[in-house]
N, C-alpha and C positions, 0 to 999 in steps of 0.2 A: 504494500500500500504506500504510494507516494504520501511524502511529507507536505501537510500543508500548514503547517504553522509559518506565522510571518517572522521572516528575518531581512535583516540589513541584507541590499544590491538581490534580492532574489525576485523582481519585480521581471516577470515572464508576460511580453505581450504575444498575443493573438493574433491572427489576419486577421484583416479591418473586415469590419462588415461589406456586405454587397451596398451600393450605393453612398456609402462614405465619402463625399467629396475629397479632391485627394490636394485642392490649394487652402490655403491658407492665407485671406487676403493681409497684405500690412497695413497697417495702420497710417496715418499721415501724417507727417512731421513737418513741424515746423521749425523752419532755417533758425539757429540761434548766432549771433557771435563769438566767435571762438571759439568755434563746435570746429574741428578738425572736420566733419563729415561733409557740411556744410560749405566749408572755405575750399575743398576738394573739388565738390561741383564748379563752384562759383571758378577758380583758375581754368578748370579742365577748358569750360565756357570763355575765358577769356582770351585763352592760349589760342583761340578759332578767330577772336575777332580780326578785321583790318586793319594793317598797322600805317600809321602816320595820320591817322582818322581818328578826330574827335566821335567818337562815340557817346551816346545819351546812356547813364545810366538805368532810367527807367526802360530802356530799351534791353537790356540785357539781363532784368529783373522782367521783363514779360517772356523772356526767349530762356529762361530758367524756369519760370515756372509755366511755362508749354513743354519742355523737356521732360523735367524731372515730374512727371504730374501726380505723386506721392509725394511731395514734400513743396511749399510755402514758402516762398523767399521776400521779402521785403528790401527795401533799398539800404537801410541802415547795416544789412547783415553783406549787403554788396558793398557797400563805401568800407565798411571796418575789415574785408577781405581787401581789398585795393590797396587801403590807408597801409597795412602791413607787407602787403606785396611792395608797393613805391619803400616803404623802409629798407627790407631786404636788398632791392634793387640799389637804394644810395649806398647801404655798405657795402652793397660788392663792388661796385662801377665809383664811386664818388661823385655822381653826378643826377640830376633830379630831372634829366631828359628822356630818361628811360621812361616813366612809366609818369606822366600828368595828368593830373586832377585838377577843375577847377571848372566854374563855374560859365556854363554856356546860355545862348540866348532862350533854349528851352529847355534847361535844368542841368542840373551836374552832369560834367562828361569825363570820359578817360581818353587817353591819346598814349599807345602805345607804341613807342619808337623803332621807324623802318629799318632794321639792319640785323645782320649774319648774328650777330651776338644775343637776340632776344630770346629765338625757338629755343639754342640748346637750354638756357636758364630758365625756361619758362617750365622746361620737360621739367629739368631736377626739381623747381618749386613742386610742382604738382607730384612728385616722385615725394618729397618732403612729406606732403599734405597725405598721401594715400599710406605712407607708413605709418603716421599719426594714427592714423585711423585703423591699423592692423596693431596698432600699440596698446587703442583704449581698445578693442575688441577682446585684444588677448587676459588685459586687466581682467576685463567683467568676465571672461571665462573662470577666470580664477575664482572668483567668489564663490562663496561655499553656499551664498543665502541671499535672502534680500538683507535679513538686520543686519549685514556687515557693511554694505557699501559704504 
């Protein structure tokens, strides 16, 4: 007679039932500041746009959230991914032509500078931004629970 008393890791599933839907929708999130997942998007999306073109931010906050249509981006979480991209940018280069912000006739724009040197820094940023993100993943796998976070 098999044992059925409950013990620790002896959790035995079953085939699913017939008719068990087999997705699991995600839920929708909404873009935060300084969310590594968040600033991910937001480069990968920038790393596309036209460079030596003033570009409209709320243009690139509607062209994020037609993309990503799981997740909510507002401008404030685009300008504060930009604001730390243009930092990056002046400590590597020394120079504040790289990557411009500032205010156009139909609202904030960025202006990403035409040359050989943008694409490779733009990869590694977003190479940066995606291990972040394999970084806090691996954290919360660690936890043991929710009351530890």
């Amino acid at each position: 007679m098999p044992d059925t008393r409950p013990a620790p890791g002896r959790l035995v599933l079953r085939p699913a039932p017939p008719g068990l839907p087999d997705d699991a929708p995600r839920p929708p999130v909404i873009a935060e500041s300084g969310d590594p997942f968040a600033a991910l998007r937001v480069l990968r999306l920038v790393a596309r746009i036209e460079r030596g073109r003033a570009v409209r931010l709320d243009d690139i906050v509607s062209a994020l959230n037609a993309a990503e249509t799981d997740w909510l981006f507002d401008r404030a979480v685009v300008v504060d991914a930009l604001v730390r991209l243009q930092a990056a940018w002046l400590m590597d280069y020394r120079t504040t032509t790289g990557i411009v912000l500032e205010d156009g006739p139909y609202g904030p724009t960025v202006a990403i500078e035409d040359s050989p040197r943008v694409d490779p820094w733009l990869v590694r940023r977003v190479a940066r931004e995606r291990d972040a993100c394999h970084e806090a993943l691996a954290a919360f796998s660690r936890l043991d629970r929710l009351g530890d976070a």
